[in-house]
N, C-alpha and C positions, 0 to 999 in steps of 0.2 A: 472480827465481826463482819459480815455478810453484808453487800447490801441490801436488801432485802430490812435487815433489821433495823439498819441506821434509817432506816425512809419512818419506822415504826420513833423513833426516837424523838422525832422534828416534834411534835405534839405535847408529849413532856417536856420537851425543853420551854416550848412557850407556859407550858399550867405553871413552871415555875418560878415565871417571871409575871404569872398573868394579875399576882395582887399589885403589882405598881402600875399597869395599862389598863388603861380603859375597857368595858369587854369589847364593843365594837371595832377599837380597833385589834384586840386579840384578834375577833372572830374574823375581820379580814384578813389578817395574816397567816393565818391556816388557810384559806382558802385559796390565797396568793400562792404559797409554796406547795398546796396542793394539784396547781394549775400549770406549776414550772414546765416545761418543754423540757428544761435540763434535766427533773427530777424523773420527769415520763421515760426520758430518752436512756438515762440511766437502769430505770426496772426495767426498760424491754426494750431491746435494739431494734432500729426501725426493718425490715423485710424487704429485702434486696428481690428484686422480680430473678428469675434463673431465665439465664442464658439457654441458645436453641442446643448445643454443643457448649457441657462443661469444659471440659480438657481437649485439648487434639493429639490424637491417635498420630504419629509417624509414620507418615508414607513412606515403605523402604521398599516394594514388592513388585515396581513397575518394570516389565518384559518389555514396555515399548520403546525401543532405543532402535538405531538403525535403520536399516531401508531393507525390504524384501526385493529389492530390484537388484543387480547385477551390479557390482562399485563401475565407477566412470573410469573410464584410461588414465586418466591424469588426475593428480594433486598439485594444488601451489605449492612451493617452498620459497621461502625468505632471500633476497639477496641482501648487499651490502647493508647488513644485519648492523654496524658500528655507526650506520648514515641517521644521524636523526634530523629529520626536515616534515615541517609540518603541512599538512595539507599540500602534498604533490598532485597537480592535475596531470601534467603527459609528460612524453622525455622522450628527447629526441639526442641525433647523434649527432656534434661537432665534425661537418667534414673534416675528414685528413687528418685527424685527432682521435686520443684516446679519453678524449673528456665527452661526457655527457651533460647535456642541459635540460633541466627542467622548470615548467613554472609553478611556483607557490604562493598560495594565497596567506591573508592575513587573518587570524581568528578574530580581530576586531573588527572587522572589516576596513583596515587601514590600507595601505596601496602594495598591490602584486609586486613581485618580486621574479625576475630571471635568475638564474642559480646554475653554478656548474659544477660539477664535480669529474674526478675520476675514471673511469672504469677498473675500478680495484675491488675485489673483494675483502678487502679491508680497509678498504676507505672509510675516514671518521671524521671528514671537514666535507665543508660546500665553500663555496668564494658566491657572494654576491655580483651580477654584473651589472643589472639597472633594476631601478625601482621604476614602476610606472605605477600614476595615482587614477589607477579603474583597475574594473573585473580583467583580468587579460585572460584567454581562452586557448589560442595557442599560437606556435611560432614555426617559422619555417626558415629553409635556408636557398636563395639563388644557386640557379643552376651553375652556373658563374663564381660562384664562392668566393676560389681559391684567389680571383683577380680582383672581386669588386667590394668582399665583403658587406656585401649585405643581409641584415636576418628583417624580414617581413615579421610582425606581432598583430593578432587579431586581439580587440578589447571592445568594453564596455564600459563607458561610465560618462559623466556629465558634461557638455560641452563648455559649461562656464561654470557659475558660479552654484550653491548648493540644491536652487531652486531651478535649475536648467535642467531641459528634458535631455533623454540620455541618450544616445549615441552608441552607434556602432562601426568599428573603424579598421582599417588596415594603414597599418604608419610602417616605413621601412628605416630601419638602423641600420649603422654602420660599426662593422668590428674591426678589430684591428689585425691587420694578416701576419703581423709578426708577434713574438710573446711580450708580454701575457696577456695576447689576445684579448684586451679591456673593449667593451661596446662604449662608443664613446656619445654621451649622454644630450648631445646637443648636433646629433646626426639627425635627428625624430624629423620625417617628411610625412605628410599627410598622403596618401596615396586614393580612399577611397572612406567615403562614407556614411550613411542614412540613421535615420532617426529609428529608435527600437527600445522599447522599456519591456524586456521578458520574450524569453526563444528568439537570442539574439545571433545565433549562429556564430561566426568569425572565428572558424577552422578555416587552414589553408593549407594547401598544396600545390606544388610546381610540377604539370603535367608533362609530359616526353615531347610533348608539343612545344616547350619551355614558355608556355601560356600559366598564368596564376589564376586557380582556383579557388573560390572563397563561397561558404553556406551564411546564406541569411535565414532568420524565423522567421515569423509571422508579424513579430513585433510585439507580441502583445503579450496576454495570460492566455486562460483559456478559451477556447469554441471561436477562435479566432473572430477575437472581439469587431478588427478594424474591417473585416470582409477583403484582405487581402492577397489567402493562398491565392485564387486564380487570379489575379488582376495582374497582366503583363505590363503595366504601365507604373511599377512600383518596383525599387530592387529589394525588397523583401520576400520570404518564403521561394528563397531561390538557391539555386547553385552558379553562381558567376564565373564568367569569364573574360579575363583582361590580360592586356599586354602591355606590362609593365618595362617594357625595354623600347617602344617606341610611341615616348609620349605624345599625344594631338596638346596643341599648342594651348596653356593655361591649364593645361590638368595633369596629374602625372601618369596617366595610362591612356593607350586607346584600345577601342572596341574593335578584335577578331574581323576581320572580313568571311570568313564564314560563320559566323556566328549564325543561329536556327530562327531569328526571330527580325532580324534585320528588317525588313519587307513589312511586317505584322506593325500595322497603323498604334501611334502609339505605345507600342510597347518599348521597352528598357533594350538598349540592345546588348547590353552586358548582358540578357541573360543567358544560360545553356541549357538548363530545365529549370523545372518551378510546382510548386504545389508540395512544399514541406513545412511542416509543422515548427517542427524545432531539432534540424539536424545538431546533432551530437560527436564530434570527430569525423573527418575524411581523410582518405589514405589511399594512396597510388601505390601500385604491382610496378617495379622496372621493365621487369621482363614480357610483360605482358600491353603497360601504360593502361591499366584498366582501374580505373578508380570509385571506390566506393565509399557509401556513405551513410551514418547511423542518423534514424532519426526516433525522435520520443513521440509517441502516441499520447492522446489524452485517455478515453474513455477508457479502452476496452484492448487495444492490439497497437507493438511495437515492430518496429520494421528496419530494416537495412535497403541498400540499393544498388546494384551496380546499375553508376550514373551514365548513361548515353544524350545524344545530342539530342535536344527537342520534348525531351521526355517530359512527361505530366503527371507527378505524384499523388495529384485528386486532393488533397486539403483546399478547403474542406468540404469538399463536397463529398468526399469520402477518409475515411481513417484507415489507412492502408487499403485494402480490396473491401471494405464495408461502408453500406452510408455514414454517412454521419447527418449532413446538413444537403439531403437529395434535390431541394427546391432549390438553393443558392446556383447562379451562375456557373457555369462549367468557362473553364476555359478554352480557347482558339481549336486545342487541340487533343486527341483524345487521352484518355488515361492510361497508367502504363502501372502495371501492377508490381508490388514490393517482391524484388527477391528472395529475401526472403521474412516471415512474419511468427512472429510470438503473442500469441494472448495473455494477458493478464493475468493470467492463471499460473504462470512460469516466468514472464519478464514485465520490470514496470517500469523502467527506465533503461532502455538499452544504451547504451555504450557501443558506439562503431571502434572496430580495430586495424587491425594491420595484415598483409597476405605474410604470411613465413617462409622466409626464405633460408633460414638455417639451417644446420648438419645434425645435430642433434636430435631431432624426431623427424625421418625422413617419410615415413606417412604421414606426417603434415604439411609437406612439401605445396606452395600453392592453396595453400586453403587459408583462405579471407579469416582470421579470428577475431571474435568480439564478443561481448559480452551484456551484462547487466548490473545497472547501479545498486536496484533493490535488493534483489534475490543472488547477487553473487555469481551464478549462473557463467557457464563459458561455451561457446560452440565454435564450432570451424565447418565451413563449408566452400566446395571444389566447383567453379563454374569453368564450362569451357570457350566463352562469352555468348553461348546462345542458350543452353542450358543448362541447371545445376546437375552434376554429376557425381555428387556425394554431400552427405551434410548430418552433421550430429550432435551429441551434447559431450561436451568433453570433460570438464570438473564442474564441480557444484562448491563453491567458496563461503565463505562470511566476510569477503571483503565490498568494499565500496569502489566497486569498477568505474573508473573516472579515465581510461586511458589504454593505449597500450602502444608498446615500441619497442626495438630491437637495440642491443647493444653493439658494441664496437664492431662485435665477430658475427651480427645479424641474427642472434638468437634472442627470442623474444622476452618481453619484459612485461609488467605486467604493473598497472600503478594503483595503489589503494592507498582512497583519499584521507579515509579519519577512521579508519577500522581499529583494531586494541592499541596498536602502535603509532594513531594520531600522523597516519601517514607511514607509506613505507613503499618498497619494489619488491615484486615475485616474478617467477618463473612457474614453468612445469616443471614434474619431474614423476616420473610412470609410475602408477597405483601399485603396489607389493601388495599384489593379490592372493602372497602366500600367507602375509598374515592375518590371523583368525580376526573372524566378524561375528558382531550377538547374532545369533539366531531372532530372526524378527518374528515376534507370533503368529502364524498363520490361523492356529484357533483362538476363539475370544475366551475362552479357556486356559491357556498359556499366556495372556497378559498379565497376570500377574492383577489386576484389576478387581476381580470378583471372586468370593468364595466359594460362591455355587452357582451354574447356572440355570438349576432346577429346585428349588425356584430360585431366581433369579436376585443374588444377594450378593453388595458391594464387599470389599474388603474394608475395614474399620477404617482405616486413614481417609478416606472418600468422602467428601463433604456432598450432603446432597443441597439441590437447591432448584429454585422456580423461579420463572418471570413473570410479570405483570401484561404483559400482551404478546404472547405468543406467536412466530410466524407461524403460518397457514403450512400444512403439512400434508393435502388432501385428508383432512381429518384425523390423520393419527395422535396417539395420544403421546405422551413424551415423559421419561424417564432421565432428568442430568443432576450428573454428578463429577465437581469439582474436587482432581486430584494435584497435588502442591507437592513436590519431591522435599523430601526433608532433608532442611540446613542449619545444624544445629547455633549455628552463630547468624543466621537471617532473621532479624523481624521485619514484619511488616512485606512481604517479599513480591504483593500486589500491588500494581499501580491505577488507583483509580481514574476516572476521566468519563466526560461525558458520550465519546464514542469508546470503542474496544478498551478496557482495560489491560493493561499490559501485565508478562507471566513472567517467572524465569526458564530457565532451558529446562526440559525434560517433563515440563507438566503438560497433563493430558483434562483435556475436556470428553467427558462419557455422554454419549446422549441415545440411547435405546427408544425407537419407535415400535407402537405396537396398533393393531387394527383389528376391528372384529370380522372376523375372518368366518366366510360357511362353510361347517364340514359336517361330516355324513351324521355327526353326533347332534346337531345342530350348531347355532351362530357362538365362538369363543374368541375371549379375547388375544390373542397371540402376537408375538415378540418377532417381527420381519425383521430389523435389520438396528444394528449398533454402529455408530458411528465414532472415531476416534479424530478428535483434532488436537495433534501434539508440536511443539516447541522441541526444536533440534536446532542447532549451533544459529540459533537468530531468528529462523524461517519459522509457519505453522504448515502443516503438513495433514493432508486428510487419509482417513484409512477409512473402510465399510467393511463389515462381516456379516454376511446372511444369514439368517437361522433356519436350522431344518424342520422339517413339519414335526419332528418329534420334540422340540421345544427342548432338545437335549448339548445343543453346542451353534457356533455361528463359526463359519468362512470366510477370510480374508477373499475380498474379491479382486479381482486381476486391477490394472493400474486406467485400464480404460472405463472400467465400470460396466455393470449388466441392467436386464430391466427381470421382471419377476411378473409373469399372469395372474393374478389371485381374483377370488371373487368373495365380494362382501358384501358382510349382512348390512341391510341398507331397510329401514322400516316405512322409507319414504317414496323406495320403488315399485314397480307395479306390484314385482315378485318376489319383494322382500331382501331380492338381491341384486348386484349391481359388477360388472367387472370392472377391475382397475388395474393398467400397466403402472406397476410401481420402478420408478427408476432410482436405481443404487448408484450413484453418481462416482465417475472416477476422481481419480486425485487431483487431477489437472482442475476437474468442474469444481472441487469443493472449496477451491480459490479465488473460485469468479465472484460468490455472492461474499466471503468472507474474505474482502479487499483489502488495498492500500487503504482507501479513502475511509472504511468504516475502522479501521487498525484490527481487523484481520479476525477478531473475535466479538460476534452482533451481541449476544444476548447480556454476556456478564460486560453492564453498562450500569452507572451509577442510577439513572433512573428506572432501568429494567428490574434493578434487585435491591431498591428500597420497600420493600416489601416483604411483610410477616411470612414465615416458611412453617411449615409442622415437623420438626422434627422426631419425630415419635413418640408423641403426645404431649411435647413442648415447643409452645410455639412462640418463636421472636422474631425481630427484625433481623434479618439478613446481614444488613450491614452492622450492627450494634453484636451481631455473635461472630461476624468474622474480623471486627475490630478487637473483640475478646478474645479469640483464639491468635491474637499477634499476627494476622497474617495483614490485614491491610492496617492506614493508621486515619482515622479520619478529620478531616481538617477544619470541620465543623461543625455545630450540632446538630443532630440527624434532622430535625427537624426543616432543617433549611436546604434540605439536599433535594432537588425537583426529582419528580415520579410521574410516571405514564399512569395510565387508567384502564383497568380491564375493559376492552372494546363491546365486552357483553354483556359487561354489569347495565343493565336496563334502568338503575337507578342515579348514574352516575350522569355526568354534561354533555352531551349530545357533541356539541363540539370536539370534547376532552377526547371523547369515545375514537371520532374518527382520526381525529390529530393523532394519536396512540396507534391504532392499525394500520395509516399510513407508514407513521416512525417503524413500526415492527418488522412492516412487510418488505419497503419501499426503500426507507433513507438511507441504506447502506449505500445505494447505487446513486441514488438522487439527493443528492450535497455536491457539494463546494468540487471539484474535480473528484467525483464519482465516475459510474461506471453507467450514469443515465444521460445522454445528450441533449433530454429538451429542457435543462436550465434550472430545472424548478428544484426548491429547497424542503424536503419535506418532512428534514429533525422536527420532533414535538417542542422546541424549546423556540425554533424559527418562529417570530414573529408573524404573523398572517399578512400583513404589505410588502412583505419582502420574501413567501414562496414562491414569488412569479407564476402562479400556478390560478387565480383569481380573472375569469375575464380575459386570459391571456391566450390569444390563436395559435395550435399547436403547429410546430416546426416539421412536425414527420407527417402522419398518415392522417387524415380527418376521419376517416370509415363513411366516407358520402353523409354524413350527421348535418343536419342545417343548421345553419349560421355556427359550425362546430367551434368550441373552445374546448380549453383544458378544463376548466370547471365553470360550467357557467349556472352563475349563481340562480338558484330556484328552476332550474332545467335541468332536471337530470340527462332527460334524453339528447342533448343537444354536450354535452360533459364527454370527453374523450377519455379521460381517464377511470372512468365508470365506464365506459364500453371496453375499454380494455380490460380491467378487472373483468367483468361479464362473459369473456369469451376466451375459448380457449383452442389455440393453434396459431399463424400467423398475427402477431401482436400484442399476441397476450400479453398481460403484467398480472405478476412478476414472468418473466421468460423463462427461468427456468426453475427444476425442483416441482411444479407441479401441474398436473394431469386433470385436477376437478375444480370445477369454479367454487369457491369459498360464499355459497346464496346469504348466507350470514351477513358476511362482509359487505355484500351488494346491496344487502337492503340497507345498512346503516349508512354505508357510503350515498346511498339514492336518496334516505330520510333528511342525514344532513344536508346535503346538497338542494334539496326539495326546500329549505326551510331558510336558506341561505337568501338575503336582501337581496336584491337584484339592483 
């Protein structure tokens, strides 16, 4: 029997009991059982709302793999492949020994460790030699060695007990010259050392001079909190030099009689140069005694140095050869420009290396190599001490460059700190150019991406999607689509987060702009340019293809990127049209805005895409259908997940509005060590007392604006960052990506700001 029928049944069963009940309470009881939720729920199951996407389609069809560029000279390969030691920072060579030493940290962060092993290619032991309880950075050895055994150890960590500020230090050991060579653990002399909590330097080296070289930071975090690159009167954001063999009486080194600053009132006289951020490894040439030295950038550009006497690196009154903080004090002496410099675009944490002196690649005889923590990144370059005289990119890694050093026979090594192998050593070894490479799509066509591109139709697996406040694009309208490589054993394979959600390798983000464009037919809307931002062995990676006027195919465009003349229909201009240099941004650019600090992908962000989508003509949340297609898993219920606000919805918080167009436009650069230097915080989620951005006098340009602030409340015109939106060429914001002021954006930004208490 059906249900259906049994629900008919409940009513004779009571008439047949109904001559012993009263009728009142019969009659309630039919109406109780006719009210059941259970009996409702039973004749008609309740109506599940449909998802925006039932099922997902398998992405199998992506062309976008490889590089259309030219492979690099060089691949790492693995050495003492049996050696498991975790977390190796450098490694250096035991004079007169066929053991190598390296230091390793602790994943707990419990106390560094000195370590030696082998030179074997089958080596599958380390030997401890000392533990020291701090960060230890690196270690060197007396020119003297073989007589005095000494190893000098650069460290950081507390000078007392757990609440003591931290220290940065050079302490000299003693090893032992006969076997088994034990550093004996109660030699530790204190030799040098200053106060530093972050970009603590203490690299060393022993110059040909047989003077000791030592890097100090800044001391601090970021925008050099204490204002002490240029201050010579501090041994921080320095390159020191001492002479550790002839101590001045109470201390264990004295001060170089030619040292550059001796004379210079107040100043350190350890110092040699100064105005570094937070050098990262230094390494002396034998043959040459020419020593260089990596240092980390904050905002925007990373640098190396060959270090000369006197020199002046500009921290922070500049970040390599750009301002940074142009008002601050300069130092004594003038500024001396990075050897050489990497933008953000290609390095975010450089890694200083070592000059090669091995037999093995004799075209890199002489060339300084080093590297990149972020991006893996390797280059070599040839100075002849006045000018560089060759320089290039040599391999492109997925390791975590922390290091690099030469083994017993002087061939180079190469240290990766926590890459798949949680620590490990490589080498070069020449690219075999003879084996076959994918063909990279040069048409948007051959991506594998779309079915057609007249009109213009994704392939099934392509999830499409939208955000809640849009960056500004000179108007263009935008087309994206989320492609997920298929794993049949991955769920869940997105990582959500309040800035960039994270992808696995090989997925591509689509995002086609288009603009109403005049042509002889009159004003149509048309398809400029397609952009591809994809995930390769770690990194994201930008491509552009331009469409032809026949709206029949797009072109990879070269790696430096083009600009495009067009002229659009514009109903707001005199003539109804208007020209616009649209710039197709090279690869290098399309990493500037889509950074470290924002994690590398702006839009797909949990509050950017908690927001209803149309799927073609169903429409749901964003996050609720791609927690149903398995690909992300969400951690709580939708409802409590914060969301931006359309910046044009004219119905919506005035506040909300511009807090949202900032976030869109703005915050990737301007957060917490971004890629924007005047300080201000301006995620939508940032509290308003703590964007620094309120009443606060700007650090760079004021544009002659009276009594000028960053925002100064109920003044627009007196607002620097509203003149900046406002105008466009020297100053503008955002700096780059576009060409026409957003009036939109200007007036809500001017509304708020107008209405803001003073």
């Amino acid at each position: 029997m059906n249900q259906p029928r049994r629900m008919h049944l409940f009513p004779l069963a009571l008439l047949r009991i109904s001559a012993r009940w009263p009728r009142a309470l019969l009659l309630w009881g039919v109406l109780a059982l006719l009210a059941s939720p259970r009996l409702l729920a039973a004749e008609e199951p309740a109506v599940t709302r449909p998802f925006g996407i039932e099922r997902l389609v398998p992405f199998t069809t992506s062309r976008v793999v490889g590089s259309p560029d030219p492979p690099l000279p060089y691949q790492v390969k693995r050495v003492f492949a049996g050696l498991k030691i975790s977390l190796p920072l450098t490694v250096e060579r035991q004079p007169l020994s066929d053991q190598l030493i390296t230091i390793t940290h602790d994943t707990s962060g419990g106390p560094s460790s000195i370590v030696r092993f082998p030179d074997d290619p089958q080596v599958d032991h380390f030997e401890v030699l000392l533990k020291i309880d701090a960060g230890v950075y690196d270690l060197t050895f007396h020119p003297d060695f073989p007589h005095n055994g000494f190893v000098y150890v650069g460290s950081n960590g507390p000078s007392g007990g757990p609440s003591a500020a931290k220290t940065t230090r050079v302490t000299r050991h003693t090893m032992d010259r006969e076997p088994p060579h034990a550093i004996d653990s109660k030699s530790e002399t204190m030799i040098i050392q200053w106060p530093s909590d972050g970009h603590n330097g203490g690299a060393l080296v022993f110059g040909n001079d047989g003077y000791l070289y030592v890097t100090s930071g800044d001391g601090t975090s970021d925008s050099d909190t204490n204002v002490v690159g240029q201050d010579l009167t501090r041994l921080t954001a320095k390159v020191l030099r001492i002479d550790v063999d002839h101590p001045d009486a109470g201390r264990a080194y004295s001060v170089p009689k030619d040292n550059p600053f001796l004379a210079t009132p107040g100043a350190r006289g350890e110092t040699w140069a100064y105005g570094l951020r937070n050098p990262w490894r230094m390494a002396v040439d034998r043959p040459t005694g020419q020593i260089w030295v990596g240092n980390n950038g904050q905002d925007l550009w990373e640098q190396a140095y060959l270090v000369q006497r006197g020199d002046n690196y500009g921290w922070s009154v500049l970040e390599g050869s750009h301002p940074f903080y142009p008002d601050r004090q300069p130092g004594p002496t003038p500024f001396t420009k990075p050897t050489v410099e990497h933008h953000h675009s290609v390095a975010r944490s450089l890694t200083g290396g070592v000059v090669y002196r091995g037999t093995r690649f004799p075209e890199l005889q002489g060339a300084y190599i080093y590297g990149d923590y972020s991006t893996g990144k390797i280059w070599g370059v040839k100075h002849d001490g006045t000018n560089i005289v060759w320089h290039r990119e040599l391999a492109d890694t997925t390791l975590q460059l922390v290091g690099f050093g030469a083994d017993t026979h002087g061939e180079l090594l190469i240290v990766d700190y926590q890459g798949k192998e949680q620590g490990a050593f490589y080498t070069f070894e020449p690219t075999d150019t003879a084996q076959p490479r994918p063909e990279f799509p040069r048409l948007l066509s051959q991506t594998g991406l779309f079915e057609s591109l007249a009109p213009l139709t994704p392939q099934p697996g392509l999830i499409p999607y939208s955000v809640i406040a849009p960056l500004w694009s000179d108007g263009a309208s935008k087309q994206r689509y989320l492609a997920i490589p298929h794993r049949p054993d991955a769920k869940h394979p997105i990582g959500m987060g309040a800035r960039g959600w994270t992808f696995p390798d090989e997925t591509v983000l689509v995002k086609s702009f288009a603009l109403d464009v005049d042509t002889s037919a009159g004003p149509a809307r048309r398809w400029i340019e397609t952009r591809l931002l994809t995930r390769q062995q770690g990194e994201w990676i930008g491509y552009s293809y331009v469409w032809n006027d026949a709206q029949t195919e797009a072109m990879l465009v070269d790696a430096a990127g083009t600009d495009r003349e067009l002229v659009i229909h514009d109903p707001a201009a005199a003539s109804s049209t208007r020209a616009l240099t649209w710039h197709v941004p090279g690869r290098a650019e399309c990493m500037v805005c889509h950074s470290r600090a924002a994690n590398y992908v702006l839009g797909l962000t949990d509050s950017q895409m908690n927001r209803d989508h149309d799927y073609g003509g169903v429409v749901d949340n964003q996050l609720r259908t791609l927690e149903h297609l398995e690909l992300l898993k969400l951690a709580k219920p939708l409802e409590q997940y914060e969301k931006l606000v359309d910046p044009l919805d004219p119905h919506a918080d005035l506040e909300a509005r511009a807090r949202s167009y900032l976030h869109a436009n703005c915050s990737q650069c301007h957060v917490s060590a971004g890629g924007g230097n005047a300080q201000i915080e301006l995620e939508f989620s940032t509290p308003r007392d703590k964007t620094k951005l309120f009443d606060e006098a700007p650090v760079h340009h004021k544009f002659e604006l009276p009594d000028a602030k960053l925002i100064a409340p109920g003044a627009p015109e007196r607002s620097v960052l509203l003149e900046r939106m406002a105008r466009r060429g020297p100053g503008q914001m955002p700096p780059l990506a576009t060409s026409v002021v957003d009036r939109e954006a200007v007036k809500l930004i001017s509304d708020w700001i107008r209405q803001l208490k003073k």
